[in-house]
Backbone bond lengths (Angstrom), bond angles and torsions (degrees), N, CA, C in turn:
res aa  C-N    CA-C-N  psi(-1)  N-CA   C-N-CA  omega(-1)  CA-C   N-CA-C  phi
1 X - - - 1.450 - - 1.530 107.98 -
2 X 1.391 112.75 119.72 1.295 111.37 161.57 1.390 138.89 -66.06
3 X 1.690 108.50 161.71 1.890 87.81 169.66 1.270 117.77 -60.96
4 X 1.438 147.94 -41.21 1.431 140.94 -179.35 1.857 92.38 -37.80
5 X 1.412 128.49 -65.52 1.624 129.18 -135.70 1.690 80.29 -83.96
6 X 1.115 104.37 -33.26 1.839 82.33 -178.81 1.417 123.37 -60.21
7 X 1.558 89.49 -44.38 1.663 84.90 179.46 1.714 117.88 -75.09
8 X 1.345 123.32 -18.87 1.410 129.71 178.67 1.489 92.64 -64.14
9 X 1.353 123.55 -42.66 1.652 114.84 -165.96 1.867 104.36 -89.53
10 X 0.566 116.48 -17.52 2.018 119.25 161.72 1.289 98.79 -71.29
11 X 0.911 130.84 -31.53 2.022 133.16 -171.29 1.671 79.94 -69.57
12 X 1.221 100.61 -92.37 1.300 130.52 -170.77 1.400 114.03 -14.63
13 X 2.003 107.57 -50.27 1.824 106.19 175.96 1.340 83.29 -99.60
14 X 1.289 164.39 51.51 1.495 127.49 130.96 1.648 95.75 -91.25
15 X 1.706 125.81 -45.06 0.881 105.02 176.73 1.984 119.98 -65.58
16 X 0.792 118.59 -23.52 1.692 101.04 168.99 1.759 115.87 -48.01
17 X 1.634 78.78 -60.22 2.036 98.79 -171.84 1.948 97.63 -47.62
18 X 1.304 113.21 -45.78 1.632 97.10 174.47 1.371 131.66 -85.76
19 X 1.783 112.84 -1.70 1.306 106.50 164.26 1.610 109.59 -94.72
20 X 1.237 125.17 39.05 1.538 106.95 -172.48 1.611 117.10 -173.27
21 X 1.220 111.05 75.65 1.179 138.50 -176.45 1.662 112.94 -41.56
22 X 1.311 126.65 -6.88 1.428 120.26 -166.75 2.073 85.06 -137.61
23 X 1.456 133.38 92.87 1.308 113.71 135.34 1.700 114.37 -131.82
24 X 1.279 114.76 -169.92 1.168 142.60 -174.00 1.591 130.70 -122.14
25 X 0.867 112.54 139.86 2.114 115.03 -172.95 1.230 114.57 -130.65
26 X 1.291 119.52 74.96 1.404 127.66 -173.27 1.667 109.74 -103.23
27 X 1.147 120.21 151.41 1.770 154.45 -173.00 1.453 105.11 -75.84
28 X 1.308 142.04 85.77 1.818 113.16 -177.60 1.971 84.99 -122.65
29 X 1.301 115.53 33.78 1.691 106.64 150.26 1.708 132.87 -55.16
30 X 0.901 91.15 -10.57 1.660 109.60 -171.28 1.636 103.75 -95.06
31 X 1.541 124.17 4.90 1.421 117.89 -149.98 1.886 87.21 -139.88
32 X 1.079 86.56 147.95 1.897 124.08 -177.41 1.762 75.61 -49.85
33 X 1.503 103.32 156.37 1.588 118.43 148.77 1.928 105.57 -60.35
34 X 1.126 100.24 -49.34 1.773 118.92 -173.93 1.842 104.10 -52.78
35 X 1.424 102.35 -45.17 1.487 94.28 -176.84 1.461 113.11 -93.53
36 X 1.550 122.18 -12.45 1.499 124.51 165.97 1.992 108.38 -66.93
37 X 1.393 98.43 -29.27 2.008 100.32 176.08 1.579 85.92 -76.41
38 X 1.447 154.82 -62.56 1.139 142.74 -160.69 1.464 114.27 -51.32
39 X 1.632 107.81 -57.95 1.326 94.26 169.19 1.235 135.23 -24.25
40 X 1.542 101.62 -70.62 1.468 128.87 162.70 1.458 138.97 -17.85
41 X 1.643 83.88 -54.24 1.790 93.89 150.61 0.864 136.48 -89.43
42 X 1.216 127.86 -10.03 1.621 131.73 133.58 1.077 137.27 -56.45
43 X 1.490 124.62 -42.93 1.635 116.37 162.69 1.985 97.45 -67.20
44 X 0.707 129.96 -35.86 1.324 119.75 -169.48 1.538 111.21 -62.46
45 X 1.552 123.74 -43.67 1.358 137.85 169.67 1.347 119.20 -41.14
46 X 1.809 100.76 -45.25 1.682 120.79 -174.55 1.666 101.52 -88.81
47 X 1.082 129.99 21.73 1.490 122.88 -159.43 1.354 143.01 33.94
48 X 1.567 104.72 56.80 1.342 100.67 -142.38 1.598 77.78 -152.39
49 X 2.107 113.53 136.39 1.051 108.81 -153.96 1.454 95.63 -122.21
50 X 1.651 121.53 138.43 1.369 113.61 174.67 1.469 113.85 -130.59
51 X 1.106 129.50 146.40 1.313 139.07 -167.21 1.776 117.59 -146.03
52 X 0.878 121.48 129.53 1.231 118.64 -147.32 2.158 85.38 -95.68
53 X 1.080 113.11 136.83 1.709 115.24 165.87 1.447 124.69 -118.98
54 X 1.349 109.54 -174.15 1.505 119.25 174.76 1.291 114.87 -95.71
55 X 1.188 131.06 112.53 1.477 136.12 -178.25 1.360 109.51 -38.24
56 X 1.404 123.11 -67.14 1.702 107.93 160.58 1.035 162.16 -25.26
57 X 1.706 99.36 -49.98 1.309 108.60 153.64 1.322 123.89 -68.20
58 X 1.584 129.55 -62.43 1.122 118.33 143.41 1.444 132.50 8.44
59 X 1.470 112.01 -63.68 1.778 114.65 160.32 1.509 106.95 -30.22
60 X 1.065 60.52 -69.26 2.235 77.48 -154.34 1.234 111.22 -57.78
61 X 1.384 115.90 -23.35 1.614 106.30 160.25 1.112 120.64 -78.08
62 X 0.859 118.88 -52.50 1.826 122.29 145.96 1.573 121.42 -0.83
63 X 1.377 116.36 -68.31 1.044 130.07 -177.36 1.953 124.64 -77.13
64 X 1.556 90.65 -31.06 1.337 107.82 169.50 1.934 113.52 -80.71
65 X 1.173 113.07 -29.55 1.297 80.21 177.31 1.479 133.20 -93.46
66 X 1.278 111.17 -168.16 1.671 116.90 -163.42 1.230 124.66 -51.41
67 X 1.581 118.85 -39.91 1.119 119.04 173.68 2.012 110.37 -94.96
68 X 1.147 98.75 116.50 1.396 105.21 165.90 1.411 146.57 -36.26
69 X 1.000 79.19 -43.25 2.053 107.66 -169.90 1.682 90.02 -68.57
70 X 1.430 129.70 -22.24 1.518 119.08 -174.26 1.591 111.26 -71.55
71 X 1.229 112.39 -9.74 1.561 107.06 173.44 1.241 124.44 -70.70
72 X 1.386 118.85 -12.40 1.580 139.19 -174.31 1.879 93.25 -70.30
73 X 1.566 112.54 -33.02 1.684 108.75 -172.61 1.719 107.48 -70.71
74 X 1.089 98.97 -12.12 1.622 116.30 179.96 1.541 131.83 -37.99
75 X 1.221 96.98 -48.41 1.710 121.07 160.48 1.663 123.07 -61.74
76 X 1.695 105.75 -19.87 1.159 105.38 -176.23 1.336 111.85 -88.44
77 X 1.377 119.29 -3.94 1.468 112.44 -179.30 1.238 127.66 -89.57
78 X 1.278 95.94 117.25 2.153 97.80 -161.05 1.581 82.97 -144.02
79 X 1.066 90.72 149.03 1.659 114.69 168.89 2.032 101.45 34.87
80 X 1.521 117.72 -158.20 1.028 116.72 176.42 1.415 136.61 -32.45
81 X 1.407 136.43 116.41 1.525 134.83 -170.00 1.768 107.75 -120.53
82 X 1.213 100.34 100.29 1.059 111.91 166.18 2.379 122.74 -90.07
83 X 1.250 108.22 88.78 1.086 113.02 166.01 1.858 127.20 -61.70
84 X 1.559 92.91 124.21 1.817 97.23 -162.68 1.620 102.45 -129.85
85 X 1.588 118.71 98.62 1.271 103.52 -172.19 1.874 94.39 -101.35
86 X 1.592 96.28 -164.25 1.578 97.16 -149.97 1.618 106.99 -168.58
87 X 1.360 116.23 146.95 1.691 84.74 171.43 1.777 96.46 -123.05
88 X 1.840 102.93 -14.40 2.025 82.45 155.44 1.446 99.83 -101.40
89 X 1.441 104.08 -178.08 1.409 128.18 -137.59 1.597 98.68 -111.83
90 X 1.116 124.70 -48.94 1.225 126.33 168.52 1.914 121.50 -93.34
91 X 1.372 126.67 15.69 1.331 129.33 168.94 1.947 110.38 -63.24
92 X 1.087 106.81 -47.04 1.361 105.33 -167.27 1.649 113.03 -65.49
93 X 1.479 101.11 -57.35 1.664 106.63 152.91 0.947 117.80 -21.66
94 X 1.498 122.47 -75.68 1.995 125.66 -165.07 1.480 94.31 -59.22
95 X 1.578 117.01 -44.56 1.558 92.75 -154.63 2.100 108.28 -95.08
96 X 1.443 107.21 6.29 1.792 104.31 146.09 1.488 122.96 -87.58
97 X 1.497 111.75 -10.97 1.603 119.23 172.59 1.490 98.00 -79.92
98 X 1.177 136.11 -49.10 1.358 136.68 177.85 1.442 119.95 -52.87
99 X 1.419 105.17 -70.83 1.584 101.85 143.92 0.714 126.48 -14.84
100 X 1.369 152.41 -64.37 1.593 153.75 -140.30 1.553 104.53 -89.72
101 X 1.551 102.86 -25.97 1.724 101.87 -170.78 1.604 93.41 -61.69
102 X 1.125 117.30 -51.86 1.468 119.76 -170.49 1.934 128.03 -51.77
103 X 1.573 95.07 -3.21 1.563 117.58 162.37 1.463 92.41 82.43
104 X 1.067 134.97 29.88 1.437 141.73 150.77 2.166 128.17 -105.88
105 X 1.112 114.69 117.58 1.359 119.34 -142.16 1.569 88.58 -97.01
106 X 1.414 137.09 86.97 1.516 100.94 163.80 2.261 96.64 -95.00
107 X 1.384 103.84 149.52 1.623 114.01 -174.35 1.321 106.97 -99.38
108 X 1.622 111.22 138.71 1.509 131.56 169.85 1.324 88.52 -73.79
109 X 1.258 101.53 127.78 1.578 121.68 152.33 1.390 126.42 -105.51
110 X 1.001 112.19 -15.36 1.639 109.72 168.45 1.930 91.21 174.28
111 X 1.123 119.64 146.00 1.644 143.14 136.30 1.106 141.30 -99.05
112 X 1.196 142.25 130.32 1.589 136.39 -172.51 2.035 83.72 -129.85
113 X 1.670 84.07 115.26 1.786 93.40 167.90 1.638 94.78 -139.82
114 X 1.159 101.00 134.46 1.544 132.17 166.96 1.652 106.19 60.09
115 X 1.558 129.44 6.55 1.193 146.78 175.18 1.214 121.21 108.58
116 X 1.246 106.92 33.67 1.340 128.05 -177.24 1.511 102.43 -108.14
117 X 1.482 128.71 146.15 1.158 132.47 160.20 1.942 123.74 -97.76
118 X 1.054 127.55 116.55 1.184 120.12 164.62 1.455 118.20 -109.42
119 X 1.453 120.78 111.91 1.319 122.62 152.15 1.183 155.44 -127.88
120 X 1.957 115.01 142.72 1.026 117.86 -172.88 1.736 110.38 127.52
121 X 1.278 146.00 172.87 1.291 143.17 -173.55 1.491 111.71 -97.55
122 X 1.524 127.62 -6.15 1.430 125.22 150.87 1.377 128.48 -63.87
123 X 1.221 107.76 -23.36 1.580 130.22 171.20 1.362 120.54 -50.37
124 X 1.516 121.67 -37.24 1.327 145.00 -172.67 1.392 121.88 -47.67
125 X 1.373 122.36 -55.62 1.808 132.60 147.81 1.358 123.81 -40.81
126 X 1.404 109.10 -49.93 1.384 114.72 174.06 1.643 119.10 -57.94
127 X 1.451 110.33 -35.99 1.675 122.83 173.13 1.001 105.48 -90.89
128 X 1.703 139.85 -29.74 1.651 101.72 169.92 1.097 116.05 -96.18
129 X 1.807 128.47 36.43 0.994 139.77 -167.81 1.663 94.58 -97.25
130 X 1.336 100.63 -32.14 1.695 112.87 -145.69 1.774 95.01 -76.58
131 X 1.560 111.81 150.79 1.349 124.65 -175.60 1.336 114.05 -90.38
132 X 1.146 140.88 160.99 1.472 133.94 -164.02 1.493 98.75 -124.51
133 X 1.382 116.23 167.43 1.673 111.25 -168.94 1.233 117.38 -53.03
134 X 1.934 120.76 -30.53 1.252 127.14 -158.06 1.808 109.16 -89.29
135 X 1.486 91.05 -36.38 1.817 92.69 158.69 1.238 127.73 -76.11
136 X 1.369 120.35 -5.65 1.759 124.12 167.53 1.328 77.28 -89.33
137 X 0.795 157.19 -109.70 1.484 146.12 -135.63 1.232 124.49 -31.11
138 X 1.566 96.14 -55.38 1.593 91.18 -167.31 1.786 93.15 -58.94
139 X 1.467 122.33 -47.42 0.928 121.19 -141.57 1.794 96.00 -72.08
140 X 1.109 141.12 -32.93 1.364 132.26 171.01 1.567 97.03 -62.53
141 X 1.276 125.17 -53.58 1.821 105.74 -153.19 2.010 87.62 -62.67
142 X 1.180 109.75 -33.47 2.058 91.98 173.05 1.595 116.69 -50.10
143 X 1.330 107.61 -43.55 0.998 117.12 -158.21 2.044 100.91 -71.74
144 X 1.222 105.11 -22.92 1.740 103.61 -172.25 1.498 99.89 -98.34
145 X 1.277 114.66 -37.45 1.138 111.78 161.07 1.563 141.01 -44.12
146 X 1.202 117.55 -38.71 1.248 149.91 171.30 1.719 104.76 -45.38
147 X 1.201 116.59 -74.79 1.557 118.97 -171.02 1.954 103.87 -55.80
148 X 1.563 115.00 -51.72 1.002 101.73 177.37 1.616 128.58 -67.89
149 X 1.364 126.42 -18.32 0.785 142.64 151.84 1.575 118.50 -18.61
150 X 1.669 93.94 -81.72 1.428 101.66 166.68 1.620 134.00 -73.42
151 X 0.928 107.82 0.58 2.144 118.24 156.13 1.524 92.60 -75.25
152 X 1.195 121.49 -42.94 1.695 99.70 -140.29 1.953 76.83 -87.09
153 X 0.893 130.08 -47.11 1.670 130.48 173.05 1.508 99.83 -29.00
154 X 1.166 113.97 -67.75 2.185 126.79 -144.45 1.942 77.22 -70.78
155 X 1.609 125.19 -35.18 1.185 99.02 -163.66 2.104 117.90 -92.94
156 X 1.668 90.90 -20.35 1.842 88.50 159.29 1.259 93.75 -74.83
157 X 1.523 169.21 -45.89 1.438 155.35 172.81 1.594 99.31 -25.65
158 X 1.183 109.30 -88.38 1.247 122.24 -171.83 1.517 112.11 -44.48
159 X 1.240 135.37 -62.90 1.053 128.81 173.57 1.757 110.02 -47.07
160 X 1.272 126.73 -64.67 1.189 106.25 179.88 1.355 136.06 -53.72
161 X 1.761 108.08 -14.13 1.653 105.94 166.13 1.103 119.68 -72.56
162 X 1.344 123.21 -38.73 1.223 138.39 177.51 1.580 111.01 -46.42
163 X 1.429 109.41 -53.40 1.622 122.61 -177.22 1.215 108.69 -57.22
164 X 1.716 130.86 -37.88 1.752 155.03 -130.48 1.859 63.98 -111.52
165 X 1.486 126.48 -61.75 1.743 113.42 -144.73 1.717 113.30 -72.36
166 X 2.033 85.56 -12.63 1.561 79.39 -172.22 1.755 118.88 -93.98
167 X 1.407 109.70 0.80 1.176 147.56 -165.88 1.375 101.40 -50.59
């Protein structure tokens, strides 16, 4: 790779790293060619895109883009870098926890979701713990739902005793 393609590909991941607030930097050196295509078809299934990079460049995109605080992921780049972007926040998580049942280890090395930094492979529970916009949602409209719910119940109650008292 020349200097021209290096620098076209630092363009290339600073602009990703600033359009996309939710990815992941995971390790899959430890994994078959066969189970790195599985992955693959699994983040691909879940809509979720992975591309394997150069730790260097990586830096420097790192350092170049908009938000600052991403240089802190900097330290995490050692050996194999697998880049995993996403647009929920906890997909990539579930589907290397899923993975793993199958006795194949690929490691979180660091995540940046919603401008948050997580690093390291203890991190991993904590992110597929995390709820995605559509489960805060659903889970508040339950939650407002809920009180009226039970008025509109206590008042067919009431009305039907009333109907049963006048009987």
């Amino acid at each position: 790779m020349n200097k021209q393609e290096k620098t076209q590909e630092i363009d290339r991941l600073v602009a990703i790293l600033n359009d996309n607030t939710k990815f992941y930097l995971a390790d899959c050196s430890s994994l078959s060619v066969e189970k790195v295509n599985q992955l693959r078809r699994s983040c691909f299934e879940k809509k979720v895109s992975m591309s394997v990079v150069k730790n260097t460049l990586l830096a420097k995109a790192l350092e170049r883009a908009n938000d600052s605080n991403l240089a802190q992921l900097i330290p995490a780049l050692k050996g194999q870098t697998a880049l995993i972007l996403t647009d929920t926040s906890n997909v990539p998580a579930k589907l290397i926890k899923e993975f793993r049942k199958g006795g194949d280890k690929p490691q979180l090395k660091a995540a940046y979701v919603e401008e948050m930094i997580f690093i390291g492979d203890d991190k991993l529970e904590a992110l597929a713990a995390l709820k995605s916009k559509n489960e805060m949602i659903g889970e508040i409209i339950g939650l407002l739902k809920s009180p009226i719910q039970r008025v509109i119940g206590g008042l067919e109650n009431k009305t039907k005793g009333a109907e049963e008292a006048a009987a």
